[in-house]
Every structure is written in C-alpha cells, then in structure tokens.
C-alpha positions as CSV (number, residue, x, y, z in Angstrom):
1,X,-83.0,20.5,57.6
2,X,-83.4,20.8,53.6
3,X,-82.4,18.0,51.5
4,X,-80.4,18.8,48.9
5,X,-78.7,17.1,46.2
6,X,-75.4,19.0,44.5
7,X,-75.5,19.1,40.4
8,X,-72.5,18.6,39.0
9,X,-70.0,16.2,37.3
10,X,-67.5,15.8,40.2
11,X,-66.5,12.1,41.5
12,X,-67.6,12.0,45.5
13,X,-64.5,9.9,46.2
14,X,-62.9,13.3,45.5
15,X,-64.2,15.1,48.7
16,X,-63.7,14.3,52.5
17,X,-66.7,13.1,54.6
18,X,-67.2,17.0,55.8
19,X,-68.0,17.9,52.4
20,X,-71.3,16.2,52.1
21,X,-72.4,17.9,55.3
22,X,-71.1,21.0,55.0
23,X,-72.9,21.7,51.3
24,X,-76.5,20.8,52.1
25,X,-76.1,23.8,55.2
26,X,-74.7,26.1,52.7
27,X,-78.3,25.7,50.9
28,X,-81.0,25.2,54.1
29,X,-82.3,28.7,54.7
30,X,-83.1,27.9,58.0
31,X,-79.3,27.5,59.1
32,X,-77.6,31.1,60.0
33,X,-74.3,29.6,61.3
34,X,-71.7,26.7,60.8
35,X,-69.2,25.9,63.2
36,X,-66.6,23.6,62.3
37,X,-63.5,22.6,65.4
38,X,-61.4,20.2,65.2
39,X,-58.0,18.9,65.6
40,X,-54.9,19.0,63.4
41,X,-54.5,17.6,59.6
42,X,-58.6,17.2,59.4
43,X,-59.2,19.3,56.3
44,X,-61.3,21.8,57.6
45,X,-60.0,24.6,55.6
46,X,-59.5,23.4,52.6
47,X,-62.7,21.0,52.6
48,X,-64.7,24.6,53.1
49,X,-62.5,26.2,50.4
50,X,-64.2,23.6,47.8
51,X,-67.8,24.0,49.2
52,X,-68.0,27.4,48.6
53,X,-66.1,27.4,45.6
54,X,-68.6,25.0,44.2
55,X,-71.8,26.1,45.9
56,X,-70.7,30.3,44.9
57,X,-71.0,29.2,41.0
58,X,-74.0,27.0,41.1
59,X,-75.8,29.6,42.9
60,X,-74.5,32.6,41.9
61,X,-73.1,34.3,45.2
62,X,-70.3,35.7,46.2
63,X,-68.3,34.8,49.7
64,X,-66.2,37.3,52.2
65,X,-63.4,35.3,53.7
66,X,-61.6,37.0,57.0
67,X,-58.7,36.4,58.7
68,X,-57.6,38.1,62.0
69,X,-54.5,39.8,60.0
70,X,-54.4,41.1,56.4
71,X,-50.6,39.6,56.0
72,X,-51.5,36.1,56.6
73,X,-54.1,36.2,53.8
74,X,-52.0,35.0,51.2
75,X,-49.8,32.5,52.9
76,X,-52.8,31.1,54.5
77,X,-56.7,30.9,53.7
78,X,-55.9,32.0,49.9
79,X,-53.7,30.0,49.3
80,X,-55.8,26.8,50.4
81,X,-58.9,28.3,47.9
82,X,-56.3,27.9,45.6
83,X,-55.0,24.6,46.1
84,X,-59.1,23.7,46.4
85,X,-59.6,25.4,43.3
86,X,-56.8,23.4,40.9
87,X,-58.0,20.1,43.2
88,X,-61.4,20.5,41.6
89,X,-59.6,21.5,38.1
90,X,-62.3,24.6,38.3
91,X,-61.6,27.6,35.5
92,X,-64.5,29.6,36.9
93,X,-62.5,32.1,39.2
94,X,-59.9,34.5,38.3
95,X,-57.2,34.9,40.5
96,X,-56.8,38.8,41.8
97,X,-55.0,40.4,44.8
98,X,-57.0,39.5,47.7
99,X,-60.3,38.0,45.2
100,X,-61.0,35.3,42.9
101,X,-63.7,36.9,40.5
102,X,-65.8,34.7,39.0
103,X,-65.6,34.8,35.3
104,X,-69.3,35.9,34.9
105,X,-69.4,38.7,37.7
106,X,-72.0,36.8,39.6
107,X,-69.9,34.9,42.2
108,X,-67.1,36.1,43.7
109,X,-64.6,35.1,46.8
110,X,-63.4,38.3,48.6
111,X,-60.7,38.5,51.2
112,X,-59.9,40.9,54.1
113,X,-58.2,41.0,57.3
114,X,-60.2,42.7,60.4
115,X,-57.3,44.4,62.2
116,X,-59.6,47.7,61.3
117,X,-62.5,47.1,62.6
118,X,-64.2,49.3,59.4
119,X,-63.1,46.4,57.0
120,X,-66.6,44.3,58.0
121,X,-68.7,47.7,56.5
122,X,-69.9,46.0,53.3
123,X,-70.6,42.7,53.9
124,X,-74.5,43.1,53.3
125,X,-73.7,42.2,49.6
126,X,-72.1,38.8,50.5
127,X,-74.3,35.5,51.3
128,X,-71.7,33.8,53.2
129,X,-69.0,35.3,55.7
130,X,-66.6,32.8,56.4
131,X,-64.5,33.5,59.4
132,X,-60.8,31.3,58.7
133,X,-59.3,30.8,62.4
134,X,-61.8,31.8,64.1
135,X,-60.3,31.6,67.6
136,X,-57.7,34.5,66.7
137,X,-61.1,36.9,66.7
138,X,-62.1,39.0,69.3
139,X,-65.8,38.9,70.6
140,X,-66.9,42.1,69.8
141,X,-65.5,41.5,65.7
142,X,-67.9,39.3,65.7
143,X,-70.7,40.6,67.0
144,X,-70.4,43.7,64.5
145,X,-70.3,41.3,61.7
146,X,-74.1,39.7,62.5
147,X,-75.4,43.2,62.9
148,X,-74.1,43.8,59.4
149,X,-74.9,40.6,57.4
150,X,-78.7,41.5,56.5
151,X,-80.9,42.1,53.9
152,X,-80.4,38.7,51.4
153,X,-82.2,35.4,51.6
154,X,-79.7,32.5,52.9
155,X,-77.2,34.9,54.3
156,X,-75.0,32.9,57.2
157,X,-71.4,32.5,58.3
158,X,-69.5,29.7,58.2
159,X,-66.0,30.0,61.2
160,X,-63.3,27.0,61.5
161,X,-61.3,27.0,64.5
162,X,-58.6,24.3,66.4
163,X,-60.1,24.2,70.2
164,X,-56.5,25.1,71.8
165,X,-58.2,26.2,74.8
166,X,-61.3,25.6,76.8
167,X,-61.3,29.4,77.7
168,X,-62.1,30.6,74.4
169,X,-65.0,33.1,74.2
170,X,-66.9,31.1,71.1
171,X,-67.0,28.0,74.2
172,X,-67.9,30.3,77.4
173,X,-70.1,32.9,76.1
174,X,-71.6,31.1,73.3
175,X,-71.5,27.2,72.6
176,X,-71.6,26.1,75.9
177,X,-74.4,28.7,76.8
178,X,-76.8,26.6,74.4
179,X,-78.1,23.3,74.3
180,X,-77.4,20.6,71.6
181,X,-79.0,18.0,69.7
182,X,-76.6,15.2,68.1
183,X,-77.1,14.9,64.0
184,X,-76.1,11.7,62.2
185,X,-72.8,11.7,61.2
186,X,-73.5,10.5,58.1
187,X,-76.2,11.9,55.2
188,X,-78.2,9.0,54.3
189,X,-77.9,7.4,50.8
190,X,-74.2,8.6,50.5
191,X,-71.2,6.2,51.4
192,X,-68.9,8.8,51.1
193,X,-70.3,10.8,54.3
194,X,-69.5,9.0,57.4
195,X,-67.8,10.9,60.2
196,X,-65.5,9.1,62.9
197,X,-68.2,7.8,65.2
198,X,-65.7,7.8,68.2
199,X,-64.1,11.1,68.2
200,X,-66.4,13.5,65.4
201,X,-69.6,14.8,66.2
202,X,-72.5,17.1,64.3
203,X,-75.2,19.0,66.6
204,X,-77.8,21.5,66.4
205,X,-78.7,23.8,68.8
206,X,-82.2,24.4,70.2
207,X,-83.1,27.1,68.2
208,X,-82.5,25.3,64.7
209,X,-80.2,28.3,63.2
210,X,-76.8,26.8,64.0
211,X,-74.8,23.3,63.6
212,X,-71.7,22.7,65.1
213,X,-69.4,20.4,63.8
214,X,-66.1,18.3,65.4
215,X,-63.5,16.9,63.2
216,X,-59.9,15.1,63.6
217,X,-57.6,13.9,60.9
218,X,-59.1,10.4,60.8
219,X,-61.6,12.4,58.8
220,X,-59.2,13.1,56.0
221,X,-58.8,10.2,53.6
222,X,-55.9,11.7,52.7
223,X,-54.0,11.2,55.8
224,X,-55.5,7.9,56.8
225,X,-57.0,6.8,53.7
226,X,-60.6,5.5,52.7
227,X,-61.6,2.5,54.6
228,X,-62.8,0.7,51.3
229,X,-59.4,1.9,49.4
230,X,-58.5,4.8,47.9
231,X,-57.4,8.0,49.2
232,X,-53.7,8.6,50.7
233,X,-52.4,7.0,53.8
234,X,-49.8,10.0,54.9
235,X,-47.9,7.9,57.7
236,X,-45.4,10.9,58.5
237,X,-48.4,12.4,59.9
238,X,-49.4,9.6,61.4
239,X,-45.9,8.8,62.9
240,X,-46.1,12.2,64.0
241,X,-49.5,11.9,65.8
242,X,-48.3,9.0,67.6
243,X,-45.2,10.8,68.9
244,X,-47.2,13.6,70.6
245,X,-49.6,10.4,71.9
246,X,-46.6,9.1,74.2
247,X,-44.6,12.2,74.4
248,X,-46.7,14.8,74.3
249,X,-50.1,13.8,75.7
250,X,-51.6,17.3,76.5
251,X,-51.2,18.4,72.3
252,X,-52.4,14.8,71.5
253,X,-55.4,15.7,72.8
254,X,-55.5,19.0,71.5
255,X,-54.5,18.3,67.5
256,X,-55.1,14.5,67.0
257,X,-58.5,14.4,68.9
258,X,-59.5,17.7,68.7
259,X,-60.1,18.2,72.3
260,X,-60.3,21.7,74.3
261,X,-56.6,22.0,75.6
262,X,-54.2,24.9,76.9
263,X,-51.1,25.8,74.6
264,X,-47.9,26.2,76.9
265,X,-45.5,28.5,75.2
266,X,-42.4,28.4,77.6
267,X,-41.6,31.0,80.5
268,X,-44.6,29.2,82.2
269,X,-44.3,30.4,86.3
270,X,-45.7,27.0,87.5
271,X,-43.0,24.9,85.3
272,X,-43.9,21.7,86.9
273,X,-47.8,21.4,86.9
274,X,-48.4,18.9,84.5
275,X,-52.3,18.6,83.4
276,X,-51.8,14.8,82.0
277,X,-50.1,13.8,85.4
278,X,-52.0,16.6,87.8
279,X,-55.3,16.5,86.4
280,X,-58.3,13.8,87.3
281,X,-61.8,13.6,87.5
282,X,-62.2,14.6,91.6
283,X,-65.6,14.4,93.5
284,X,-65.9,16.1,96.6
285,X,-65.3,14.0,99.3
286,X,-68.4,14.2,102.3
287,X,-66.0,13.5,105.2
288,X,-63.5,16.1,104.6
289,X,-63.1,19.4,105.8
290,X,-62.9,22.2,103.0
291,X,-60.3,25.0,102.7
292,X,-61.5,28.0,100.2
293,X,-59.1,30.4,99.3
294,X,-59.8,34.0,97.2
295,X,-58.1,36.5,95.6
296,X,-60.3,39.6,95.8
297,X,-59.3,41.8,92.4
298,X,-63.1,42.9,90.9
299,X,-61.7,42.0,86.9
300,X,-62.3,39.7,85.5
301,X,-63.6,38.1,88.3
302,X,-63.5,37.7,91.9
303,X,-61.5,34.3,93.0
304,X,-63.0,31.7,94.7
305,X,-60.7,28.0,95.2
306,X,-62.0,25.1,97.1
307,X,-59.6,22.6,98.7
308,X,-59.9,19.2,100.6
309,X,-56.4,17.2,101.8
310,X,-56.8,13.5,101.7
311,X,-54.0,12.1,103.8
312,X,-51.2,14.1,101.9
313,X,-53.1,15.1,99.0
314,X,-54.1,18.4,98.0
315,X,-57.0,18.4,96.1
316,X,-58.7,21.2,94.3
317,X,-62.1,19.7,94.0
318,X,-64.2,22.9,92.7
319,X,-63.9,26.3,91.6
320,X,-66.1,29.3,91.2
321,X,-64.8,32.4,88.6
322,X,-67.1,35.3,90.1
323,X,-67.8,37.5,87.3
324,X,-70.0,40.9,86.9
325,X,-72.0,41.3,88.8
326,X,-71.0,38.6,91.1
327,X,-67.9,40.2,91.9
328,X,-67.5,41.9,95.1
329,X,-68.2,40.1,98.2
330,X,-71.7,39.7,99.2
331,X,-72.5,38.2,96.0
332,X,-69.6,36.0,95.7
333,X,-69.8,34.7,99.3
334,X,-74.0,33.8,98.1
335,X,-72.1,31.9,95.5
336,X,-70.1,29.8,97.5
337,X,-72.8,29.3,99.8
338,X,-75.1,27.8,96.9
339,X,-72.5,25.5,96.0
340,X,-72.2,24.2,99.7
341,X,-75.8,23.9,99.8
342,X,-76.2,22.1,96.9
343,X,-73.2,19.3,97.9
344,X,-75.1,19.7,102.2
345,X,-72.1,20.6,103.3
346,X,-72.2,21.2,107.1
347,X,-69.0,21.2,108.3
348,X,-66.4,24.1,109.2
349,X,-65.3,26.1,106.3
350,X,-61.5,27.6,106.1
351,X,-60.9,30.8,104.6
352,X,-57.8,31.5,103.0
353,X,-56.7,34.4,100.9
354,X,-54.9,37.2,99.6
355,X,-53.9,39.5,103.2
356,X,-54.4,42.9,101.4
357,X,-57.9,42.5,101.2
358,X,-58.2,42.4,105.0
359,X,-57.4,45.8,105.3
360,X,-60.4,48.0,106.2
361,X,-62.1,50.2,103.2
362,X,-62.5,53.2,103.1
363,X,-65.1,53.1,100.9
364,X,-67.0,50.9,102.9
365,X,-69.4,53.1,105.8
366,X,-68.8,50.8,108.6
367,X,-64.8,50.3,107.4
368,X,-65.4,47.1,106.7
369,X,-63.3,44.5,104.6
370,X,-63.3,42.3,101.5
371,X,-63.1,39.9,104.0
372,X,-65.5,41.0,106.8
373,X,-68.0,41.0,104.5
374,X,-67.5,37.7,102.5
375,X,-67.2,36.0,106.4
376,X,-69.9,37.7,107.5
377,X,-72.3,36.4,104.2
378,X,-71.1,32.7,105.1
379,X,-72.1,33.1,109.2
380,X,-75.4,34.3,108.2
381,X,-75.7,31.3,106.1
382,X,-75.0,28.9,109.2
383,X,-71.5,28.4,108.5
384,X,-69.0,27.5,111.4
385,X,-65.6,29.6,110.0
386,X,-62.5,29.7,111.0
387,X,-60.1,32.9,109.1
388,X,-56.5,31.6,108.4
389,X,-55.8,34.5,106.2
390,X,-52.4,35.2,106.8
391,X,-50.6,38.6,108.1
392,X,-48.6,38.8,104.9
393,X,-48.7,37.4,101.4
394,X,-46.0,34.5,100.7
395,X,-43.0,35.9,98.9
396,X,-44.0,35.2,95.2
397,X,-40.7,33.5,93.6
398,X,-39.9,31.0,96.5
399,X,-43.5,30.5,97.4
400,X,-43.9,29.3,93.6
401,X,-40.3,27.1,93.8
402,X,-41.8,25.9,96.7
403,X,-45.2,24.6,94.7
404,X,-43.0,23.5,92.2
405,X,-41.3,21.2,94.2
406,X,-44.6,19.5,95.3
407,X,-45.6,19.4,91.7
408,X,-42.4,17.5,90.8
409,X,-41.2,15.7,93.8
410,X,-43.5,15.3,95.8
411,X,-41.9,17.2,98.3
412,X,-42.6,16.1,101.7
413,X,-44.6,13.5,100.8
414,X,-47.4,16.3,99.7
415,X,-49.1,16.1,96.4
416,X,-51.6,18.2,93.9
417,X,-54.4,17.5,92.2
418,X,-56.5,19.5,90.1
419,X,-60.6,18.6,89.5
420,X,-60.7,18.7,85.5
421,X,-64.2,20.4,86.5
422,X,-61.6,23.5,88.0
423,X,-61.3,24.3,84.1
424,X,-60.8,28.1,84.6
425,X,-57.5,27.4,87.0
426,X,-55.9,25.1,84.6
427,X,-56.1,27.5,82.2
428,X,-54.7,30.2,84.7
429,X,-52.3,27.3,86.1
430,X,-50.8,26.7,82.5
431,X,-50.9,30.4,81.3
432,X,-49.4,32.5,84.2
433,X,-45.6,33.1,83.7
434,X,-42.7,33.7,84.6
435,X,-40.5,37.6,84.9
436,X,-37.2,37.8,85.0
437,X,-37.1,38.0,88.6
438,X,-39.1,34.6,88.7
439,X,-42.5,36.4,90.0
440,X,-45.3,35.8,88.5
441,X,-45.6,38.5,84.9
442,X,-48.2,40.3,85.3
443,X,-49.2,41.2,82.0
444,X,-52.3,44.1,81.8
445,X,-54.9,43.9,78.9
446,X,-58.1,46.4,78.4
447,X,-61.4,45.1,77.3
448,X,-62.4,47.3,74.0
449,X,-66.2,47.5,75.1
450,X,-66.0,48.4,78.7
451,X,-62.6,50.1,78.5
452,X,-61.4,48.0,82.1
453,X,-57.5,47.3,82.3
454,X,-57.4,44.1,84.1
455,X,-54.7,41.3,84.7
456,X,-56.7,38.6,82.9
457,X,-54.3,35.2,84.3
458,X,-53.0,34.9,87.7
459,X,-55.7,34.9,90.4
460,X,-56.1,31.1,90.7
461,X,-52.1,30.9,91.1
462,X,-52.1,33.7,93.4
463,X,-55.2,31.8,95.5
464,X,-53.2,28.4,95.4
465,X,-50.1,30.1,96.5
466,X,-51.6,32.1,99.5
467,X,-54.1,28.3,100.7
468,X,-51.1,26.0,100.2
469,X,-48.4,28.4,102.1
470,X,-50.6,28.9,104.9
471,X,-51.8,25.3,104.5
472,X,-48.1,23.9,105.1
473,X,-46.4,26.8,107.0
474,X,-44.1,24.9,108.8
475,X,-42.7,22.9,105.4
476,X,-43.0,26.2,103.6
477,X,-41.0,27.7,106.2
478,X,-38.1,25.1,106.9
479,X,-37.9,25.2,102.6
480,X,-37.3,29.0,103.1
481,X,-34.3,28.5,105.4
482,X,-33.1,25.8,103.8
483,X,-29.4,27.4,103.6
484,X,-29.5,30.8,105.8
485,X,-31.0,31.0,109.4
486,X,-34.9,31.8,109.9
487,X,-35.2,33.7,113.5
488,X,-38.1,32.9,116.2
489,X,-38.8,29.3,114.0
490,X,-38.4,26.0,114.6
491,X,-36.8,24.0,111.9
C-alpha cells in the first residue's frame, strides 16, 4: 500500500489509533473498499467522520454518507460529522439540511437514506461512499451502489458495522468467502497508531482492493485512556463493560470484544438455550453412532442436523445449511455423504425428520418421497440406515416446553450441547420465537431479487424438535401425561 504522510497542523494525540490507518487507505488508489467492525464505545463513527472531513478538504472531494433510514440521519451519522467537525475546530464546512458544503464548492459531505432504492442514482460524482451501519443494508443496496460508483480516480467505499450476528450477509456471502492476509497493527514511525494486539486486527484480502479492519473500545483513548497518559479514562463505561462480562456474557462478547454474536430480543421460543452455557467447541466422536435429522422446506435451505449422545448428552456436533442448488434431496443427501466421508464414518446412520415429507409426491414419476430419495442417495453410498421418522410431527408448544426443560434442568438427567461450528442453528436456535399460543411464529419474508416468500428462521428448531422427541419418546411421552391420562402407554 501507498505511504502517505497527512499535511496539516493537527496534534496526533488528538486522534484514535484508527485514524492513522484509516487516512493513508483513503489516499492508496489501489484500495476500493474499507471495512471497519467492531464492538461497542470503539470510535468507529466518529474516528471516520474526522478522516474524511480532513482528507475531503486537502484533496478536494466530496463524500456520500448513507444510512438505511432518512429519519435517523440527523440524530445519528450527522450528528457525529458534527461533533468531529467542532473536535477538530474545522471552519471549512457549512452546515445545511442533510450536507456540510465546503466553503470553496470543492468538497462536500452529502447525506441520504436508501429506503428508495433510486436515492444511490448519482453517486458517480462522489470519491467516497461511506455506508454508516452497514449491517442494517440489504445485499442487493449494495451491490447497485458498486455498479454506480465509476468513472473517477480513487473512488471506494468506506462501511462500519457492530458484528451482532454471525449470519450477516457482509460475513457469509462476502468476507468469509475470501482469504486474508494480517497487516501490522501499527504504521511504522507513528506512536500514536498501535491497535489492541489481543482483540483488533487489520487484513487484506487476496486481491489487494480491500482491508478489513476489527476494533473494540480499548481502542478509544477516550474511554480507556492513552497508555503513556493522556486521553480520558470513562470508567462508567468501563463499569458498564464489566457488568455485561459477568452478567451478560453473550453481549460481552458481542460490544466489548467485538465478536460475531446473536441479539435476543425477548418472545425467544427456545427461552432456555443459553449459547454461554450450551455452546462448546465439539469434535465428532469416532465411536458413536450418528443421528441426522432434516427439515425438507426448499428456502432457504434444505435442513440437515447431525447428532451423537454421549452417555446422556445430546450433542449436535455438525450441521449442513443446503442451499440453491443443493436443496432438494439428491443433492443434499451427496452432501451429507461427503461430510461422512471426509470424518470415515462407517457406522449406521439414523434418519430423523419432519413426517410430512414422507408422503409420496406427486410430482415425483415413481411417487417417490423427500425421503425415499435422500435414503436411497445414502444406500447407494454404502450406508447401513435405519428410518426413525416418526408417523406424526411432535405437538409444537409441549414438544418445545419439553426441550426447555432439558435446557434448564436437565431434565431426566439429559442434556444439550451445541458445536460452535453449528453456527447457522444458533442463530436459528436464538432467533425463532414465540406466538401467542407458544408455537413457534412463523414469520414470512420475500427475497427482493428472486421474489421467493420463505420462513427464513425455524428449520434447525423444527429438526431438533422432531430428532430429540423421537430420540426420547418414552421421557417425551410420560412429560406429556404428566397430569391427564395417555392411553395404550406405559408411564
């Protein structure tokens, strides 16, 4: 990358550590895009706000700043340029509605929000497109945004984000698509620069056109101040942070450390899975059998679990999301049978699943189910299997009581555990919730390039549910009686 050195009369002890990286991308022609994550009270925002504010008037160009929503404009991202601007005591901008104009018509700092779609026309003009929250934008924004940002040297966006969830798009169908190369995390001949060594990081990817950058607060000298003095310790943030650390552990991780976590927002339908007590590091374990249970729905994916019990422990130890065009079943079963391939897995295999997609098709010439076909993939594969799909699904509110009970008490002596490899079912695990009848809400939403209407959480819960009902029929069953007669079983 370019080496370059900022003119101008401000002190560095003024600027955060992300600062001096972030203002040598802005000028490196070779850079196209600059990601910057992170956790809670860590400055991005505002540390962005004075890099362009400073870099727009040296070089003379102007910046488009987006948020998801027009309203939270002012409350938000202009009003950090703002407080950046009277930080750095600058006169260069006027403030307008929705613009600071620079005084000389050269450099200017634009605002819009994209709930119209038609508000990215026009961006050609601008070299840098900072997207502010970037996890509140949809794919597809996005995309229209890079078609449209052409035609000037430099041109590149610049998107900030907090990683609330591991199943954002910007992780699955970008970042974790590429490969990375770690950067110092300092720039060399400036004491000012150094990033947290233990929980920051700066990479480039392969292709040399992006840098991705992780931040937490203990970047922000003005929450834990410098470590040679100066600065501002803020230690009702820091109180704060260490609060969530033994009380909330999950949004420690999340907003302290900056780590890709799962939001719960109440009304959750499995109330007492509890990812800091439910969720380990799980290997798959070469002397036990494995159970795999499905959930056949096509969108977004067709459902594959895989279980092992060790003694009384139910484990998920792997999990595999089928998507387009992996999801019907031929192609899905060819992905389960890779995966037990690659672990030599020779053993019977357990099918477990949702007992609508045994009936027969009638699309199908030979009539023939979700199921016969998945099963029949597996036999030709070699595998011994044994179908413990049951007659009828497991009713949904006393099935999930049930799971809850396990969850909390351990009921039985049974417990769960999820692989933190099975990241796609936490997420489902955390996010499903709750009706009013205590089933399981399930919410509809359509994807605006393919037009599909598809239940996008659920299908991991609903798998669970059908494998660990089946799994423990006869607990499952005496739980259901507990209080009223069940006919034909033995309590």
């Amino acid at each position: 990358m370019a080496n370059y050195t900022p003119q101008y009369n401000f002190s560095k002890r003024g600027f955060n550590p992300l600062f001096w990286h972030i203002l040598p991308l802005l000028r490196d022609p070779k850079i196209r895009y600059i990601k910057v994550e992170g956790g809670s009270s860590a400055a991005k925002t505002y540390t962005i706000c004075q890099a362009l504010l400073i870099d727009g008037f040296q070089n003379e160009y102007s910046s488009m700043v987006f948020r998801r929503q027009l309203v939270d404009v002012v409350d938000s991202i202009y009003a950090s340029f703002k407080m950046a601007m009277s930080g750095l005591q600058l006169d260069y901008y006027e403030q307008q509605q929705h613009l600071f104009k620079g005084k000389d018509g050269k450099s200017d700092v634009r605002f819009r929000g994209l709930e119209d779609e038609e508000n990215i026309k026009g961006i050609e003009k601008f070299n840098v497109v900072y997207f502010n929250e970037f996890n509140q934008f949809e794919e597809h924004l996005f995309d229209q945004a890079k078609l449209r940002l052409r035609g000037r040297p430099n041109q590149k966006f610049i998107c900030d984000w907090n990683p609330v969830s591991s199943e954002l798009w910007q992780y699955k169908n970008d970042i974790d698509l590429q490969e990375w190369d770690e950067l110092p995390l300092f720039i060399e001949g400036n004491e000012y620069s150094q990033l947290n060594p233990e929980y920051s990081f700066k990479r480039i990817n392969k292709a040399g056109d992006t840098v991705w950058i992780k931040v937490t607060y203990r970047d922000n000298y003005w929450v834990v101040g410098r470590p040679n003095g100066g600065g501002f310790i803020d230690q009702q943030t820091l109180d704060n942070f260490e609060k969530l650390r033994t009380q909330k552990p999950h949004l420690y991780r999340i907003y302290a450390n900056g780590e890709r976590g799962i939001m719960r927002t109440g009304a959750e339908f499995w109330k007492q899975f509890n990812e800091d007590k439910h969720v380990k590091p799980l290997k798959y374990d070469n002397e036990t059998t494995i159970h795999i249970s499905l959930d056949e729905n096509v969108n977004p994916y067709v459902t594959i679990s895989a279980w092992q019990i060790i003694e009384k422990e139910i484990r998920q130890v792997y999990e595999i999301p089928c998507k387009n065009p992996d999801n019907n079943a031929p192609k899905a079963a060819q992905k389960l049978i890779k995966w037990l391939n690659q672990i030599a897995y020779k053993d019977v295999v357990y099918i477990y699943g949702d007992p609508s997609a045994d009936k027969r098709s009638t699309v199908d010439e030979n009539s023939r189910s979700f199921y016969d076909k998945f099963i029949e993939g597996l036999k030709t594969a070699g595998f011994r299997i044994v179908n413990r799909v049951e007659k009828s699904a497991p009713e949904v509110a006393l099935s999930a009581a049930f799971i809850n009970d396990i969850y909390e008490y351990e009921h039985a002596g049974y417990s769960i555990t999820i692989g933190d490899n099975c990241t796609t079912s936490i997420y489902d695990y955390i996010s499903a919730k709750e009706d009013k009848d205590g089933k399981m809400l399930k919410e509809k939403v359509k994807d605006k390039v393919t037009g599909v209407t598809y239940e996008p959480v659920g299908h991991f819960s609903d798998a669970k549910r059908y494998f660990i009902c089946s799994l423990l029929k006869s607990e499952f069953n005496k739980y259901k009686s507990r209080g009223k007669p069940v006919w034909g079983i033995n309590a």
